[in-house]
N, C-alpha and C positions, 0 to 999 in steps of 0.2 A: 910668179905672177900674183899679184896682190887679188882676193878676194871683197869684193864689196858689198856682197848681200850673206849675209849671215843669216842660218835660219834660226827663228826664233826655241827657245826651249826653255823660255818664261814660263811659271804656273798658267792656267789657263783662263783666268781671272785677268791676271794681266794683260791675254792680248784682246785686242779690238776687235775680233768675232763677238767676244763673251760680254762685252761690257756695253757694245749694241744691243744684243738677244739682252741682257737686263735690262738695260734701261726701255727698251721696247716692249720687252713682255707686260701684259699689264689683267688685271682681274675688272671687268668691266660690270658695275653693281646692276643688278637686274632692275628691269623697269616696275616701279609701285603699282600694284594693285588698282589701287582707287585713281589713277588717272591711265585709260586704256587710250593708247595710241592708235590713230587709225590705220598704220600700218600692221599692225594683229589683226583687226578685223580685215585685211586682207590677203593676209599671208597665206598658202598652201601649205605648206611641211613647216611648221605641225599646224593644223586649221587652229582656227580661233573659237576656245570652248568658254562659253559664256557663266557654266558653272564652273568652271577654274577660278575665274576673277569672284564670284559670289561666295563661293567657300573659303579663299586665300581670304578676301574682305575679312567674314567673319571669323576666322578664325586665328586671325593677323597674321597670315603667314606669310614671308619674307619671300623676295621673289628670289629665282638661281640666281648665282650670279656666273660670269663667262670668261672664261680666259682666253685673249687675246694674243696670239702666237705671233712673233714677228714679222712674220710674211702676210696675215694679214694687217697688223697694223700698219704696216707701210702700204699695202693697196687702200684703207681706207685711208691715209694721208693724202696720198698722189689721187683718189679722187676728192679731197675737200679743196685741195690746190689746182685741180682744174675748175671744179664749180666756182671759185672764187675768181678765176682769173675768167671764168665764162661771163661771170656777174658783173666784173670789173670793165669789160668789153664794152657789155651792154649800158653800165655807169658810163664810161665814157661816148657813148654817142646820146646821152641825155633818157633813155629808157627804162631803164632798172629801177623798178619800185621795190623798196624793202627794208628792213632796218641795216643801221651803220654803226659800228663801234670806234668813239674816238681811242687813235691808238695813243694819245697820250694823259687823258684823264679819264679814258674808259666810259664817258656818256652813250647812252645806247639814243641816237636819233631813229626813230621807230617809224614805219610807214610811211616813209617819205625816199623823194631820188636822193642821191650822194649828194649832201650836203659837198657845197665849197670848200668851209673852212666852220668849226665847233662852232656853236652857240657860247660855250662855256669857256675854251681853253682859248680860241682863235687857231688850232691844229686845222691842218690840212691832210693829214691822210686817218683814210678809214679803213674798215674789215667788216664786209660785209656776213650779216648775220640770219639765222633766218627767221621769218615772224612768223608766232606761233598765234593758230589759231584755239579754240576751242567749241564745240558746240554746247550752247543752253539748253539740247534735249536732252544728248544721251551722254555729256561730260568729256567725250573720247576728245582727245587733241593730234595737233598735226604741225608741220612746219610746211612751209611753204621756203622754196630757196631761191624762189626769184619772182615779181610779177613786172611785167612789161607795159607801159602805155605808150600804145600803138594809135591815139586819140580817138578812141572807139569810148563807151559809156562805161565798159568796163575793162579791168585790167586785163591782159594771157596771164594766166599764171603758170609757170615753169617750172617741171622740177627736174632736176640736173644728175644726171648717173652718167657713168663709162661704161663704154663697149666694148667690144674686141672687131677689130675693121673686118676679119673674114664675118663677123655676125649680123654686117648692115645685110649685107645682099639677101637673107632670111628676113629679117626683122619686118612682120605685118602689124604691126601695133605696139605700143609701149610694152613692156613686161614691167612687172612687179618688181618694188622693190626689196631684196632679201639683202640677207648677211653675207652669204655663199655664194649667188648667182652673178651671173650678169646682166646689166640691166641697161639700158639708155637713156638717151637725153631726149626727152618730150616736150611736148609744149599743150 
């Protein structure tokens, strides 16, 4: 009887396990100093120590940086690929306020619904992005990854996480979002 799957006894480099886990692993650079995201000032583990950022300042000190293990970068893919196709939903019934990236000359159309077709290129398809804010008090910045006009005076503004379906039936309130947890979709 003829044999058809042969098992592999290639180096390890060579099979398709190893060359995922490389190309997926990745060192993800820590966030600067002098621009505090408002997701630190809301994080629980570890709180957010306002002399960290004051003595890092002056003393230039380089933030950690984080290594990114396979298994998480594929959960934060498969959620940027649902926020985009969530976003994409709400583009398509005419709601979705936010910025758009032409896919083919990369023009970022900024705080507006999905453009038709570029201003620049005449392209038709986009990728939506998220528009970042900042505040004039305290410098902290944020992104926002979707606002909705529902013709009210001002926008919903949405921000998009995955859940786990046994965690609706719990779920009283939004939860924070983290690196590690699980979090939801808000409005």
């Amino acid at each position: 009887m003829p044999v058809f799957i042969k098992p592999i006894t290639d180096a390890p480099e060579r099979t398709l396990k190893y060359r995922l886990h490389s190309h997926l692993n990745q060192v993800q650079e820590g966030r600067p100093y002098h621009r505090i995201h408002a997701s630190a000032l809301t994080r629980e583990d570890p709180e957010f120590c306002p002399r960290e950022y004051v003595i890092a300042s002056l003393t230039k000190t380089k933030p950690q940086s984080e290594t990114i293990v396979t298994s998480l970068a594929v959960t934060f893919e498969i959620g940027r690929m649902v926020q985009d196709q969530v976003i994409n939903w709400f583009a398509d019934m005419g709601l979705a306020v936010g910025d758009w990236r032409c896919l083919a000359c990369a023009r970022l159309h900024t705080f507006a619904k999905r453009p038709v077709k570029c201003g620049l290129c005449g392209c038709r398809a986009f990728k939506p992005e998220e528009h970042r804010f900042e505040s004039a008090f305290s410098g902290a910045s944020c992104g926002i990854d979707m606002m909705v006009d529902l013709g009210k005076p001002r926008h919903t503004i949405v921000e998009i996480k995955t859940i786990r379906p046994e965690d609706f039936g719990v779920l009283a309130a939004p939860w924070p979002s983290t690196a590690s947890g699980p979090t939801c979709i808000s409005a």
